[in-house]
SEVOVEX-815145 format. One record per residue: residue number from 0; residue in three letters; x, y, z of N, C-alpha, C, O in turn. Coordinates in steps of 0.1 Angstrom, whole numbers. Example, Ala and Ser with C-alpha at 12.3 -4.5 7.8 and 13.67 -1.06 7.14 Angstrom:
BEGIN
{site 0; 'ALA'; {132; -57; 78}; {123; -45; 78}; {132; -33; 78}; {142; -33; 85}}
{site 1; 'SER'; {128; -22; 71}; {137; -11; 71}; {129; 0; 79}; {134; 11; 80}}
***
This chain:
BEGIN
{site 0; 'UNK'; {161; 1; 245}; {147; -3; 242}; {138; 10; 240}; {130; 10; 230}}
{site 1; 'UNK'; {140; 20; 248}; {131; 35; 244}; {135; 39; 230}; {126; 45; 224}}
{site 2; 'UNK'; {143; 37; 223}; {150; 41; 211}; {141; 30; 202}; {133; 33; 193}}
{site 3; 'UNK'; {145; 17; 206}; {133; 8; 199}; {119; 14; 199}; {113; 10; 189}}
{site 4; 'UNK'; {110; 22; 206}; {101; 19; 210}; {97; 32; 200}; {88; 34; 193}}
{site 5; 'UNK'; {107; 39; 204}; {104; 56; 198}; {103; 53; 183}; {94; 59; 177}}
{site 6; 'UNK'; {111; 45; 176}; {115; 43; 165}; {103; 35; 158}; {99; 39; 147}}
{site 7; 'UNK'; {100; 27; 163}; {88; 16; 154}; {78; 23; 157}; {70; 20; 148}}
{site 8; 'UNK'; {71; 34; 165}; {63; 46; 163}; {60; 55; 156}; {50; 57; 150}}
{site 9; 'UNK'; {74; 62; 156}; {73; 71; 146}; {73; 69; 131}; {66; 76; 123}}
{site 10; 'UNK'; {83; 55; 127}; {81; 56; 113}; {65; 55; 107}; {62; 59; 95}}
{site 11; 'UNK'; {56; 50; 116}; {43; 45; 114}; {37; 59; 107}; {26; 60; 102}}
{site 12; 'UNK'; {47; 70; 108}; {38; 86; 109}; {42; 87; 96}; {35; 94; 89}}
{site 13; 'UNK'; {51; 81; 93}; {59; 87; 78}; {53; 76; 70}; {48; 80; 59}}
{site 14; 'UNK'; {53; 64; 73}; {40; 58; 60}; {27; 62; 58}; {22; 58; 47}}
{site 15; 'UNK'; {20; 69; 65}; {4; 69; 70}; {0; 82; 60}; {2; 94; 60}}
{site 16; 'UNK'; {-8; 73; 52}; {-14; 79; 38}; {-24; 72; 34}; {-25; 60; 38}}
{site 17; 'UNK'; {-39; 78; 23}; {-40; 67; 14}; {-33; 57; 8}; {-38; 46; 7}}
{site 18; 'UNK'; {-24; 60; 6}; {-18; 55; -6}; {-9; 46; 1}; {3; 49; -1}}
{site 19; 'UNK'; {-10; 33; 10}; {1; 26; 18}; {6; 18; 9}; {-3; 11; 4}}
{site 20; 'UNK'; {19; 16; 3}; {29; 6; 2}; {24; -6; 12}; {18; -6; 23}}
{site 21; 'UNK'; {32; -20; 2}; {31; -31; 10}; {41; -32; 21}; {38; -41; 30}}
{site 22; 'UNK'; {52; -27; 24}; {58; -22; 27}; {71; -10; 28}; {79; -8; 18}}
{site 23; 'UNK'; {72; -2; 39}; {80; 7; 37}; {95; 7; 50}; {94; 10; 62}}
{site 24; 'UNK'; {105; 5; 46}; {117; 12; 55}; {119; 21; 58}; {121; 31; 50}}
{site 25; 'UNK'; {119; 22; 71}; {126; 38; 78}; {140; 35; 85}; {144; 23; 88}}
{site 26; 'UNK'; {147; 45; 89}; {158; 47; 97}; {154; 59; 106}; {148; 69; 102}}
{site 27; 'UNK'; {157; 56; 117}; {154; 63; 130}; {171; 67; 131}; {179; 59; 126}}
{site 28; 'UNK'; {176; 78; 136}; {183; 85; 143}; {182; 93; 154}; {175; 104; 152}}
{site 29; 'UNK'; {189; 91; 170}; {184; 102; 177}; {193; 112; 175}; {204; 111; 169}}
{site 30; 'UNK'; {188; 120; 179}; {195; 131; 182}; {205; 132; 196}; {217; 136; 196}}
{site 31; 'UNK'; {202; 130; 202}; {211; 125; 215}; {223; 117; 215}; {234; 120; 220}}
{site 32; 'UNK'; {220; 105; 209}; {224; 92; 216}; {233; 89; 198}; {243; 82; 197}}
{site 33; 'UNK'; {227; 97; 184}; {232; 94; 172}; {226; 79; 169}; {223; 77; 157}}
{site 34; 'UNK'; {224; 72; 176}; {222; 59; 178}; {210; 56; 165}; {200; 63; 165}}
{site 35; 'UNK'; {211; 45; 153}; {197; 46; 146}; {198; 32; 145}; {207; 24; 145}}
{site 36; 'UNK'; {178; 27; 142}; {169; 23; 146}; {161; 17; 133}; {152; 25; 130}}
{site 37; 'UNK'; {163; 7; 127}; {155; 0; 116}; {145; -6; 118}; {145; -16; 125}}
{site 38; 'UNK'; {132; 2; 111}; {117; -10; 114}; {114; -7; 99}; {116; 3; 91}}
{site 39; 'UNK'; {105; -21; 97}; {98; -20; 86}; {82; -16; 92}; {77; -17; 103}}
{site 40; 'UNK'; {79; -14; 81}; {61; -17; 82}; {57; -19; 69}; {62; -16; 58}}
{site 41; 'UNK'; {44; -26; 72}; {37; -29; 64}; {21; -21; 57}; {19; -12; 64}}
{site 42; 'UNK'; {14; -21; 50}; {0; -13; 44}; {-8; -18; 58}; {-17; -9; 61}}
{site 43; 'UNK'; {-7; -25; 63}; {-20; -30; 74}; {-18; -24; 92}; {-23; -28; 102}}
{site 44; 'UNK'; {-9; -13; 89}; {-13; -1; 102}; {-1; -9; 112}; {0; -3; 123}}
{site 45; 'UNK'; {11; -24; 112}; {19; -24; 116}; {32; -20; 117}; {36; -15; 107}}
{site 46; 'UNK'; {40; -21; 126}; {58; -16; 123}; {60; -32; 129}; {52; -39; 134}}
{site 47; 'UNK'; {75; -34; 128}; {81; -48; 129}; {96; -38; 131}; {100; -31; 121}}
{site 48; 'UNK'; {102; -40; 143}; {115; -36; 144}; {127; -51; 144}; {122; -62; 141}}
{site 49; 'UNK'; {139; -49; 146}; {150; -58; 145}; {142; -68; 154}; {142; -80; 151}}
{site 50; 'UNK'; {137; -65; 163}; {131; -76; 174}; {123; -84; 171}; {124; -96; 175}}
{site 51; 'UNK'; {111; -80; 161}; {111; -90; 154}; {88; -87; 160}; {78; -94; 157}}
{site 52; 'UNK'; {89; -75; 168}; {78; -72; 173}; {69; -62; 165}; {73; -51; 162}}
{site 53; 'UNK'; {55; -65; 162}; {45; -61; 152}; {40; -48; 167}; {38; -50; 178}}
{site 54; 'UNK'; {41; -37; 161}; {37; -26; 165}; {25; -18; 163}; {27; -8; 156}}
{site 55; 'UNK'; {9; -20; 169}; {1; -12; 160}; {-1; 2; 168}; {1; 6; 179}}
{site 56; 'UNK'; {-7; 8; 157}; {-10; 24; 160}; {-24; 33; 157}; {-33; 30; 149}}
{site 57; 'UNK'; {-22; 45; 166}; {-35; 53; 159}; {-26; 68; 156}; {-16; 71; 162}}
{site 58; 'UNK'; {-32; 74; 147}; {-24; 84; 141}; {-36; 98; 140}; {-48; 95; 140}}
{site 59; 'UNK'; {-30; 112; 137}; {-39; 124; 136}; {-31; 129; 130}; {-20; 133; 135}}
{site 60; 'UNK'; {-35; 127; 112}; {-26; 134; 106}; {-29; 147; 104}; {-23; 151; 95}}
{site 61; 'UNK'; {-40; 156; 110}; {-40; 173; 112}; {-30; 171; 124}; {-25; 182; 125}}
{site 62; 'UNK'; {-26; 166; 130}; {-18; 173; 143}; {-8; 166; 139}; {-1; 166; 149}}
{site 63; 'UNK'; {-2; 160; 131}; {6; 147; 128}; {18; 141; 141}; {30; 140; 144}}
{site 64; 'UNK'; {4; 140; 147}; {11; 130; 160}; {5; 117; 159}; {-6; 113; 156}}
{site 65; 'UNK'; {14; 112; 163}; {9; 92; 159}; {15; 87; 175}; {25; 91; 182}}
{site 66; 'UNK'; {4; 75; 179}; {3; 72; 194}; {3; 61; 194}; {-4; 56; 185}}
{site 67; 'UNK'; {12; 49; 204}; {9; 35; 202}; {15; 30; 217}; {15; 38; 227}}
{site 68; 'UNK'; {18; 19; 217}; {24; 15; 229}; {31; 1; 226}; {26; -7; 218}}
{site 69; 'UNK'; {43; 0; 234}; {55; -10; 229}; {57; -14; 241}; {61; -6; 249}}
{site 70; 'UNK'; {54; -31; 249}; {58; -34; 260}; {55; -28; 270}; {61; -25; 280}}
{site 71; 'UNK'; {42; -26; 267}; {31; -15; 283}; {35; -3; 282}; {31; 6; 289}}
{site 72; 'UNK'; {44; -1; 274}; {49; 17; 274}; {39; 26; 263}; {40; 21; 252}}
{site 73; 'UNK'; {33; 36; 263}; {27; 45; 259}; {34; 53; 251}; {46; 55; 256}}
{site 74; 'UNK'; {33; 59; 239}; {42; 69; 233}; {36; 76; 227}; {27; 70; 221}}
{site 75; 'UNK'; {37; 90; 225}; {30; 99; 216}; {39; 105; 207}; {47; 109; 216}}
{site 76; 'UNK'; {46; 109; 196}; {55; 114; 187}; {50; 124; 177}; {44; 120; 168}}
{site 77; 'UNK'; {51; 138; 179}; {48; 147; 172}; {60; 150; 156}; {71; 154; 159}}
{site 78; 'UNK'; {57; 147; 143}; {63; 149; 130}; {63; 168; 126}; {55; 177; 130}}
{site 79; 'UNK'; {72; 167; 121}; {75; 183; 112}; {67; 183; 99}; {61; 193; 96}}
{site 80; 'UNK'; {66; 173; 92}; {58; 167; 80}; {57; 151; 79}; {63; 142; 84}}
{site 81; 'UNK'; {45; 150; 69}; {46; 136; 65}; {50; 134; 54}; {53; 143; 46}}
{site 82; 'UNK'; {52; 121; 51}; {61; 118; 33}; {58; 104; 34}; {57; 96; 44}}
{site 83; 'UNK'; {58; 102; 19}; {62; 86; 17}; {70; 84; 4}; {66; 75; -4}}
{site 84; 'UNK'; {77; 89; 3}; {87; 88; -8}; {104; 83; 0}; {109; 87; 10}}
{site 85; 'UNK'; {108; 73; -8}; {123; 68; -4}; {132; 84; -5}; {133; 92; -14}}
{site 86; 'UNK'; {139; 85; 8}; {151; 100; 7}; {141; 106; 22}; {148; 108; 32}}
{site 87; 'UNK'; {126; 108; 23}; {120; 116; 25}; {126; 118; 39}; {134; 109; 44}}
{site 88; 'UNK'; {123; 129; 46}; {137; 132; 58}; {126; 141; 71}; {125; 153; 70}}
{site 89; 'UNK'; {121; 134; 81}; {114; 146; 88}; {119; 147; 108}; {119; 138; 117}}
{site 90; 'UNK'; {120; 158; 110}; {124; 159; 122}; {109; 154; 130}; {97; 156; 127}}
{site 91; 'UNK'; {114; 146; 144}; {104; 144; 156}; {107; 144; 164}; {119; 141; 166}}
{site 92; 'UNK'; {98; 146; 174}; {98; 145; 191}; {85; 139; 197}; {74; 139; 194}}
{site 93; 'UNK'; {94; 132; 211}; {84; 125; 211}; {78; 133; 226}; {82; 144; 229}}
{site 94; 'UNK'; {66; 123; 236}; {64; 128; 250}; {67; 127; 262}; {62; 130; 272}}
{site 95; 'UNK'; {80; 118; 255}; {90; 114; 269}; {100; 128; 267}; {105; 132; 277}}
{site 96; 'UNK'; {102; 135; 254}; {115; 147; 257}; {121; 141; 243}; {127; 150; 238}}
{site 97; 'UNK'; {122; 131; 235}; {136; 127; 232}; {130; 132; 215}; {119; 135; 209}}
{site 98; 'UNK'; {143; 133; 211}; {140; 137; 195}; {152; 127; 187}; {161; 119; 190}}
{site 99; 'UNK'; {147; 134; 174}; {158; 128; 160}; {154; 133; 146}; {150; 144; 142}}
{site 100; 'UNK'; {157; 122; 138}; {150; 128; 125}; {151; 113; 122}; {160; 106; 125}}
{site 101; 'UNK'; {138; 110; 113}; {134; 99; 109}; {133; 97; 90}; {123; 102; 84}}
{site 102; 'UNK'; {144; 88; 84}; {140; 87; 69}; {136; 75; 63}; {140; 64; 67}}
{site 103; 'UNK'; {124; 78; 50}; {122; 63; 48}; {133; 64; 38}; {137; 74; 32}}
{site 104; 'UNK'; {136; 47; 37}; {154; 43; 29}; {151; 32; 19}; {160; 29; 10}}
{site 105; 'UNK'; {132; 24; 21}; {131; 15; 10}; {114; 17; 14}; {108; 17; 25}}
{site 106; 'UNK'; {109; 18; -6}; {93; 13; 1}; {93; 3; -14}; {98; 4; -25}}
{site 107; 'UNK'; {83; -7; -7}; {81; -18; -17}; {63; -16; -22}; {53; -16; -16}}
{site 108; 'UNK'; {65; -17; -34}; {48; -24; -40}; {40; -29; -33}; {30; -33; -39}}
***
């Protein structure tokens, strides 16, 4: 569930632009665990993981850390860069300790 939780967070950092797609695909990988993590989101500031749970968030893209909370849990996730191009590839960590690298794999119109 932390891996869910980390995951529909952070992709939120890698869409977050002017320019939002109606929606965008990411893949979460940890670094730890190898283990990865499919959420979509959408232009309107949500993520939606396998579970089927709408995610919202607040983001600082000068510090590009993006903050939200999943199931009473709190998360903060600090990005290496932002991107919104399909391939785009960026290492994170989050403020529990845990890391990965996160890519988006589909963005739609």
């Amino acid at each position: 569930m932390k891996l869910k939780l980390l995951a529909a967070v952070a992709g939120l950092m890698l869409i977050a632009s002017p320019a939002l797609a109606a929606s965008t695909t990411v893949e979460f990988a940890d670094k730890a665990s190898g283990a990865k993590v499919v959420v979509t989101f959408d232009g309107a500031g949500m993520a939606t993981g396998a579970d089927g749970v709408a995610v919202p968030y607040t983001m600082d893209n000068d510090a590009k850390k993006l903050c939200s909370t999943y199931q009473d849990q709190p998360i903060c996730i600090t990005f290496k860069a932002i991107g919104t191009e399909v391939g785009f590839t960026t290492p994170y960590t989050d403020d529990k300790g845990n890391s990965g690298v996160a890519t988006i794999t589909a963005v739609a119109p």
